[in-house]
C-alpha positions as CSV (number, residue, x, y, z in Angstrom):
1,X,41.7,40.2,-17.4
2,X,42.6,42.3,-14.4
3,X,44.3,40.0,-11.8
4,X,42.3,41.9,-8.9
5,X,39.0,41.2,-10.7
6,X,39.4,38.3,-13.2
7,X,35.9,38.9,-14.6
8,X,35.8,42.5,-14.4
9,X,37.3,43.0,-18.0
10,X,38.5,41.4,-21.0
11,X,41.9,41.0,-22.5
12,X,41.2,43.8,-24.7
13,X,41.1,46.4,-21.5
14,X,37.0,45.9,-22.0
15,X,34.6,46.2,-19.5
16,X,33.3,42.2,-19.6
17,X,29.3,43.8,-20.5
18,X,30.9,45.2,-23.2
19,X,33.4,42.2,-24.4
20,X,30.2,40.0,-23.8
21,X,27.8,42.2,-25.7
22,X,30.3,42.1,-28.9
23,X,30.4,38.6,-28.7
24,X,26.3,38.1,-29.5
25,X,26.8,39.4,-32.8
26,X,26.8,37.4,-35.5
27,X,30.4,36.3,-37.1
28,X,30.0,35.5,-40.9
29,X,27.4,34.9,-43.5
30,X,24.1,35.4,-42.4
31,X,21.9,34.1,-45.5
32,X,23.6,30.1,-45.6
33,X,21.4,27.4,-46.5
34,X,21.0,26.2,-42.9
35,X,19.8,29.5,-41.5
36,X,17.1,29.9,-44.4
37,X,16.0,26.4,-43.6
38,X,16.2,26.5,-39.8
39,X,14.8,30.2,-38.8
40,X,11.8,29.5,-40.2
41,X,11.3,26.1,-38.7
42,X,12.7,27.4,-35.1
43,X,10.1,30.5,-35.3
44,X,7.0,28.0,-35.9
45,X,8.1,25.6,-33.3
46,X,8.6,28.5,-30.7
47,X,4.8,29.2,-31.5
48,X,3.6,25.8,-31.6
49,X,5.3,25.4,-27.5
50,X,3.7,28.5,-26.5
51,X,0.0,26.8,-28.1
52,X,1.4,23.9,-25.8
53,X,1.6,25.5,-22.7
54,X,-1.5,27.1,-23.3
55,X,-4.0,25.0,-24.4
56,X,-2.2,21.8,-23.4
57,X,-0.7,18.6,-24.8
58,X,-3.0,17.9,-26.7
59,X,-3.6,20.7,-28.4
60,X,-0.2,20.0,-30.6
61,X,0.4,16.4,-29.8
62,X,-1.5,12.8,-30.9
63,X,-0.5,11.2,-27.5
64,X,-3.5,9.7,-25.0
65,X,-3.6,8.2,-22.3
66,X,-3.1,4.8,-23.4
67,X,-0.1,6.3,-25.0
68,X,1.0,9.4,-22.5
69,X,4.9,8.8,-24.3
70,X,5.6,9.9,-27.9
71,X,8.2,11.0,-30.4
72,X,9.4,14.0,-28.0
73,X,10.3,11.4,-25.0
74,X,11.0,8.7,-27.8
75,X,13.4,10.7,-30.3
76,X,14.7,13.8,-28.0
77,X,15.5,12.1,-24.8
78,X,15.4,8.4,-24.9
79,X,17.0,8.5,-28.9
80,X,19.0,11.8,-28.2
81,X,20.7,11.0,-25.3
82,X,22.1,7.5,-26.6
83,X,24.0,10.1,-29.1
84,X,24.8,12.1,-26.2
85,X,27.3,9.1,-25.2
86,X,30.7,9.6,-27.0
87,X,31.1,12.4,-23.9
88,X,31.5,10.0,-21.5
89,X,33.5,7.0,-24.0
90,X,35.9,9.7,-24.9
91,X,36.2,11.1,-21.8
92,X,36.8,7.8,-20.3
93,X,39.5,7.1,-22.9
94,X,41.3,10.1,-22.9
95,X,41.7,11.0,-19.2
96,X,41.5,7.2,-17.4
97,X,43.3,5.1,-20.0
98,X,45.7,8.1,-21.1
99,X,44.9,7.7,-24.9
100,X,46.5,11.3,-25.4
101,X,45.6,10.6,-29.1
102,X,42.0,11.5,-28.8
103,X,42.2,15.0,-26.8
104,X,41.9,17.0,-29.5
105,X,38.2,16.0,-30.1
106,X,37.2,16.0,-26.3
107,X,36.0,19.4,-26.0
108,X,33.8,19.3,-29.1
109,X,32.4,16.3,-27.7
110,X,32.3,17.3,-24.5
111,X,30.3,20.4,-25.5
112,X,28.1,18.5,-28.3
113,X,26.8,16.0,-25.2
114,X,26.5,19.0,-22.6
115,X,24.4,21.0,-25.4
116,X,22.3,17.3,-26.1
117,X,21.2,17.2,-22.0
118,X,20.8,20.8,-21.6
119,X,17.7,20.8,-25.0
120,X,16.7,17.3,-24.0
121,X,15.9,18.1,-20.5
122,X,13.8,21.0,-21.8
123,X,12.3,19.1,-24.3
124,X,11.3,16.7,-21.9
125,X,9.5,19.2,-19.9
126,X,7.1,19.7,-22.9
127,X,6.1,16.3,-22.5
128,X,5.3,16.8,-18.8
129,X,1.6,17.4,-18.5
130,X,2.1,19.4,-15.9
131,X,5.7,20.6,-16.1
132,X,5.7,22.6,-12.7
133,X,5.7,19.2,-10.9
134,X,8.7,18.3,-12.8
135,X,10.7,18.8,-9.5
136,X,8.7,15.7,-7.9
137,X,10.9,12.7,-9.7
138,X,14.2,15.0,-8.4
139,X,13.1,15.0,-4.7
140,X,11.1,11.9,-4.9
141,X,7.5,13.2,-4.0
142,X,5.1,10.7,-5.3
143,X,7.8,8.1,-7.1
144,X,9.7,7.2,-4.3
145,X,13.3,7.2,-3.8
146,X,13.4,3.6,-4.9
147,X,11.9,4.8,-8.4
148,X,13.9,4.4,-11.6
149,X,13.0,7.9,-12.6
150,X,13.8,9.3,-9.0
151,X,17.6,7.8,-10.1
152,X,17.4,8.8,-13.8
153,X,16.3,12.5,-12.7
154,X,19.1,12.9,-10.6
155,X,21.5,11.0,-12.5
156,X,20.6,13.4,-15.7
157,X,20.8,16.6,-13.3
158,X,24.6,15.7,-11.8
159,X,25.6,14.4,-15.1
160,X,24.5,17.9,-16.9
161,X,26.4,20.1,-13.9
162,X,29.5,17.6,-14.6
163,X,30.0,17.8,-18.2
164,X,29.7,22.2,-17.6
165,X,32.8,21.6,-14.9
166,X,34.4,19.3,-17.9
167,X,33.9,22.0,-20.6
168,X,34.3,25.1,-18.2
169,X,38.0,26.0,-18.6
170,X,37.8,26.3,-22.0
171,X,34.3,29.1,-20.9
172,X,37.4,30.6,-18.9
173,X,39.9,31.0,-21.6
174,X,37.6,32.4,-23.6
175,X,36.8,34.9,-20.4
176,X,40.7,35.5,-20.3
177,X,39.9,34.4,-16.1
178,X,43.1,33.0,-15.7
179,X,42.8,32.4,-12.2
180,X,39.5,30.6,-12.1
181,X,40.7,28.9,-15.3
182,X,43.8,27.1,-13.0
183,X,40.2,26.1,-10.4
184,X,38.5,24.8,-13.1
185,X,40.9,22.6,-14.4
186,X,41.7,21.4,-11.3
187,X,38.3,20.0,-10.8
188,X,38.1,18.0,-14.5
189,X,39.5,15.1,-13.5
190,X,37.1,14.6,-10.6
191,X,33.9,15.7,-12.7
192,X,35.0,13.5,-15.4
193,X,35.6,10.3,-12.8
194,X,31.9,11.5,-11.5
195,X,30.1,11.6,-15.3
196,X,31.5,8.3,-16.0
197,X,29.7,7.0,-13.2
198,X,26.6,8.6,-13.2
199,X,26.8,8.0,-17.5
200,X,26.9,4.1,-17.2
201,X,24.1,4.4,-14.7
202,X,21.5,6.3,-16.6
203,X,22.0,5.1,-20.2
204,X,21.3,1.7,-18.6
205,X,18.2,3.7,-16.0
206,X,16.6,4.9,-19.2
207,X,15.9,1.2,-20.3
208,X,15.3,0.3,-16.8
209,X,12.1,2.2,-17.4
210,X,10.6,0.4,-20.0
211,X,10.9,-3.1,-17.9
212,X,7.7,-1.4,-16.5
213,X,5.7,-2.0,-19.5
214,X,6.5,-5.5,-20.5
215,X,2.6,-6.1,-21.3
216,X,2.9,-3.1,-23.5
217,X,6.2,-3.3,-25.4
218,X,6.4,-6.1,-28.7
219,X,8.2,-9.6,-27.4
220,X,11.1,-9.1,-30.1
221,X,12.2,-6.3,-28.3
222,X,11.2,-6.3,-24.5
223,X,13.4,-8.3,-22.4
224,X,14.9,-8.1,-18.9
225,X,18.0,-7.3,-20.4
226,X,16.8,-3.9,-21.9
227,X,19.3,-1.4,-19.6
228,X,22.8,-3.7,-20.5
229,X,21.2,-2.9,-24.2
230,X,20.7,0.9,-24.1
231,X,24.4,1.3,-22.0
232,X,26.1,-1.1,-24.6
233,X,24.7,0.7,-27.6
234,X,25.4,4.0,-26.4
235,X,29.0,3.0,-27.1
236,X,29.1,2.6,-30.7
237,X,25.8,5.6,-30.9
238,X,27.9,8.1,-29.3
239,X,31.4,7.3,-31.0
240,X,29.1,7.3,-34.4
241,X,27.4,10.4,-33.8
242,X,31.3,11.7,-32.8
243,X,32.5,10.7,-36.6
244,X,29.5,11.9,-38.5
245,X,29.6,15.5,-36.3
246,X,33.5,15.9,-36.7
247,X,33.2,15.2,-40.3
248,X,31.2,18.1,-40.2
249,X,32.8,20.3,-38.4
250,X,36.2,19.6,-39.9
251,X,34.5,20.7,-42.8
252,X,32.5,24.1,-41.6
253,X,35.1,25.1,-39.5
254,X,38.4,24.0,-40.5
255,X,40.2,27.4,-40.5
256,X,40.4,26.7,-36.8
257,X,41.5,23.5,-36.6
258,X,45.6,23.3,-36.2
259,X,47.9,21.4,-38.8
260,X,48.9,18.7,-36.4
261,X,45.0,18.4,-35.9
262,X,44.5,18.2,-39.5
263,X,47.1,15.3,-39.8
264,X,45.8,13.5,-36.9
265,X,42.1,13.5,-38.3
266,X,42.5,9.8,-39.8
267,X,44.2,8.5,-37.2
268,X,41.3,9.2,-35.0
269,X,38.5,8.0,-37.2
270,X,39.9,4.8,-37.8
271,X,40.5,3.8,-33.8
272,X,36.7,5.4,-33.4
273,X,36.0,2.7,-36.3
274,X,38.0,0.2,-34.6
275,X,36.2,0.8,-31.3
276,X,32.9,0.9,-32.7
277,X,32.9,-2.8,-34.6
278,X,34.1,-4.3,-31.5
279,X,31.1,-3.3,-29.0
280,X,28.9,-3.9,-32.1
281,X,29.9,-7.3,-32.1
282,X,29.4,-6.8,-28.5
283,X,26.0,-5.8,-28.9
284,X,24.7,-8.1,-32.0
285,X,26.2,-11.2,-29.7
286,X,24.0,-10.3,-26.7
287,X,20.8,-9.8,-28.8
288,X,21.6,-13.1,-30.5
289,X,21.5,-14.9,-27.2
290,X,18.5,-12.4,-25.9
291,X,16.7,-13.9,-28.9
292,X,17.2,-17.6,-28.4
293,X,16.6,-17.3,-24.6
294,X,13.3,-15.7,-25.3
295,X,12.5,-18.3,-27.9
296,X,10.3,-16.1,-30.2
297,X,10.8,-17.9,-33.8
298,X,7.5,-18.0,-34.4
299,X,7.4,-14.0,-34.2
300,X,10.2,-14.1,-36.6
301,X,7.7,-14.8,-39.7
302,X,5.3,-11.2,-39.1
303,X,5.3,-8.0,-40.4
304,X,7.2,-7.0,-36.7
305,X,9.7,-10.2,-36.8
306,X,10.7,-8.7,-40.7
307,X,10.9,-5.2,-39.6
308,X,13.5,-6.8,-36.0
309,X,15.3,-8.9,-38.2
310,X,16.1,-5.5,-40.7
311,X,17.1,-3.4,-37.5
312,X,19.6,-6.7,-36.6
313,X,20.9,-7.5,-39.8
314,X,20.6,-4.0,-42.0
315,X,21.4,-1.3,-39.2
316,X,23.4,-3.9,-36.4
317,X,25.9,-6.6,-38.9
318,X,26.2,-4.5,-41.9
319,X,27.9,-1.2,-40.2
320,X,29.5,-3.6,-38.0
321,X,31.5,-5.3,-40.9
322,X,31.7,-1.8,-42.5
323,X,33.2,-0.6,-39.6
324,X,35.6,-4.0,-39.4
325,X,36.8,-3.3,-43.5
326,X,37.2,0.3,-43.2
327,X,39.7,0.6,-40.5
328,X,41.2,-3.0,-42.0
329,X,41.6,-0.7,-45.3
330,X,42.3,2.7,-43.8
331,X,38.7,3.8,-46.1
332,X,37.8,7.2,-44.4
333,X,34.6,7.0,-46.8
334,X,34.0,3.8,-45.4
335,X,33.4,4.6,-41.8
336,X,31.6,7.7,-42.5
337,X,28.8,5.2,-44.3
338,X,29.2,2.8,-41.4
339,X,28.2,6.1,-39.2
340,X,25.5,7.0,-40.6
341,X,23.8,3.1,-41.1
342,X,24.3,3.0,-37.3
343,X,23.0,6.3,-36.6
344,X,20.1,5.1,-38.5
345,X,19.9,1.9,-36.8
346,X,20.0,3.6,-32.8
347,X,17.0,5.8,-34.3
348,X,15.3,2.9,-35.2
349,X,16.1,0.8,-32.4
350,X,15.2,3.5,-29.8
351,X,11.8,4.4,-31.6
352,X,10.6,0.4,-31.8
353,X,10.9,0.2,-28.0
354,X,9.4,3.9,-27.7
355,X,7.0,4.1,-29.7
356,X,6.6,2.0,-33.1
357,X,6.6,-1.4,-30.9
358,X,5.0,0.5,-27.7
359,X,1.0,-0.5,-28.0
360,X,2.0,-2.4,-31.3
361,X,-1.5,-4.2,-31.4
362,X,-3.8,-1.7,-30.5
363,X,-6.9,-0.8,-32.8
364,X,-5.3,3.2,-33.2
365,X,-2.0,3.1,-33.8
366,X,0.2,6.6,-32.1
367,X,1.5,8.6,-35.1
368,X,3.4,12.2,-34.3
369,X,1.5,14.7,-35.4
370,X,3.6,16.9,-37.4
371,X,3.6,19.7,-34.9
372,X,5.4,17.2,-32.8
373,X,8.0,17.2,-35.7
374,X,8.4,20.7,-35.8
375,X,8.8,20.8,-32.4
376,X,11.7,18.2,-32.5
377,X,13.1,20.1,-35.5
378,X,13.0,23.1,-33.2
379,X,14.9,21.2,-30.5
380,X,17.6,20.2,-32.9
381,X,18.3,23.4,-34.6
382,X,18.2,25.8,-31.7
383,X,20.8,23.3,-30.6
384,X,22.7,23.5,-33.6
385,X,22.9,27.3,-33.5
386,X,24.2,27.6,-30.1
387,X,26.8,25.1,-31.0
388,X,28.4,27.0,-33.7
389,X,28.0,30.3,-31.7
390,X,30.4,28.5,-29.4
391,X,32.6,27.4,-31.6
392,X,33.0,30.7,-33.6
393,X,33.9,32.1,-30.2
394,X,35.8,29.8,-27.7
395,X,38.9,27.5,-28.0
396,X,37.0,24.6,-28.9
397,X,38.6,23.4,-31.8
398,X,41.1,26.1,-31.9
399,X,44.0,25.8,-29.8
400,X,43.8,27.0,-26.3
401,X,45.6,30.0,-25.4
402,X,49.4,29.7,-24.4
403,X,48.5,30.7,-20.8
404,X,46.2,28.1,-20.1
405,X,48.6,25.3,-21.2
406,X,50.5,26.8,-17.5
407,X,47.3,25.3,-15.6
């Protein structure tokens, strides 16, 4: 970059439209198994949200007005963003408690939650009947600024703008901006004190918002205590969702991971293992007492009390204990199924208080259409593809420049 114009050109003496312009083509194979599956699926969904915003919700959807919240609140936001957590855990761990051990993964995760706020924002604005007035919650016209959403809207608008500060200098070093690289990284820790914050607050605000519907939700899993359950479990979601992606990745793109990186990879998984049994434990102890405070035995014994106690016991204890052995006997394998049972288990978790046990005893029961699927599909993949075009092209994984480790 020029020093009199840091964004003028690139390191390669280009102007930048031109260095940016070679960037949006593609970098290897173009026919791969994901693209054949996901182009498709991204071009119908694309179709199927223009029908939306045309004709209307319910021109795609199955929701009512008895039910006005479905899989695309349920799965993309309330589901999604529980996944989004292992930005702010890591974050938390790597700059405030110093575990320098961790920093290699930040910026993947860092990116991976940005990326998770940026599509579930927009997908929750195709839930919005109207989605012009989607602006009211943020400036509290008709809510209130004593509203739980009027907090969750701007907690999910400050968070998004921190975790771009937190991920920008690595936008800069693929920029070659060396100057605004040494601002950028000036400002991480604050925006990373800052997401913390606002991170505890609305993991916890989105169950704040179902202690509106306690007529509405099934006993086994309403209680008062719903927002310490949705911050908890983001713990072990996030760090989860952080070992079954960098599993991944290490995979797809290990040519630019470093040899120390590569060593350190076990290491890692086994403290995220570590980490994740413990607020389990957490976790499965504060339902237990939930459950004997509430006093629902009786509930225990139907259809629902079956389908609680396989979330508790098949998708809570089981990768908990998995968790507990694998990092007891270094098992790599181990963890990896521990993961993907908890994984699972948030999914399941998230879509009984959303949506399976939302209206539970109503004569029509909601069921996604499958346009509604396609749409979430949509959400996911476009996601996907805009993470690897990252990757492919800044220091993410890679090693940063040897001017940037000056700033």
């Amino acid at each position: 970059m020029s020093e009199n114009n840091p964004i003028a050109i690139d390191n390669d003496g280009k102007p930048i439209w031109k260095f940016l312009w070679s960037e949006l083509k593609p970098k290897g194979k173009i026919f791969t198994p994901f693209n054949v599956i996901s182009v498709p699926i991204i071009l119908l969904g694309l179709t199927l949200i223009v029908i939306r915003f045309w004709k209307g919700l319910g021109s795609v959807t199955n929701l009512t007005q008895e039910v006005p919240w479905g899989l695309w609140i349920g799965f993309d936001v309330v589901t999604g963003v529980a996944f989004a957590g292992g930005a702010y855990v890591l974050t938390f761990m790597v700059y405030i408690l110093n575990m320098k051990k961790y920093k290699s993964i930040v910026r993947v995760t860092v990116l991976n939650g940005f990326l998770a706020y940026v599509f579930y924002a927009g997908a929750l604005l195709l839930d919005l009947g109207r989605p012009w007035n989607v602006i009211n919650p943020i400036i509290g016209n008709n809510f209130g600024v004593n509203s739980v959403l009027f907090l969750v809207a701007w907690h999910f608008l400050l968070y998004m703008i921190a975790q771009l500060i937190e991920f920008s200098p690595a936008i800069a070093e693929w920029l070659g901006a060396k100057r605004i690289h040494k601002i950028l990284s000036g400002m991480t820790i604050a925006a990373v004190i800052f997401g913390i914050t606002l991170s505890t607050l609305h993991q916890s605000g989105l169950g704040a918002l179902y202690l509106m519907a306690k007529e509405k939700i099934h006993p086994l899993w309403y209680s008062e205590f719903i927002p310490i359950m949705f911050f908890v479990s983001s713990i072990f979601a996030g760090l989860s969702m952080v070992i079954f992606e960098g599993s991944i990745s290490h995979n797809v793109f290990q040519k630019q991971i470093s040899e120390k990186d590569h060593k350190a990879r076990t290491g890692i998984i086994l403290g995220l293992s570590k980490i994740c049994a413990g607020t389990m434990f957490a976790y499965f102890f504060l339902q237990v007492l939930v459950f004997i405070h509430n006093r629902h035995w009786d509930l225990l014994n139907t259809p629902m009390g079956y389908w609680y106690l396989l979330e508790m016991f098949g998708f809570v204890l089981l990768p908990m204990m998995l968790f507990y052995f694998s990092y007891r006997r270094n098992n790599i394998m181990l963890v990896r199924v521990a993961a993907i049972l908890t994984i699972l288990g948030i999914i399941l978790n998230r879509l009984n208080v959303t949506v399976i046990g939302f209206r539970w005893d109503a004569a029509i029961h909601y069921i996604p259409s499958w346009m509604e699927v396609v749409v979430t599909l949509t959400v996911l993949f476009t996601e996907i593809w805009i993470f690897r075009w990252v990757i492919n092209r800044m220091p993410v994984l890679r090693d940063s420049p040897s001017w940037a480790g000056k700033h």
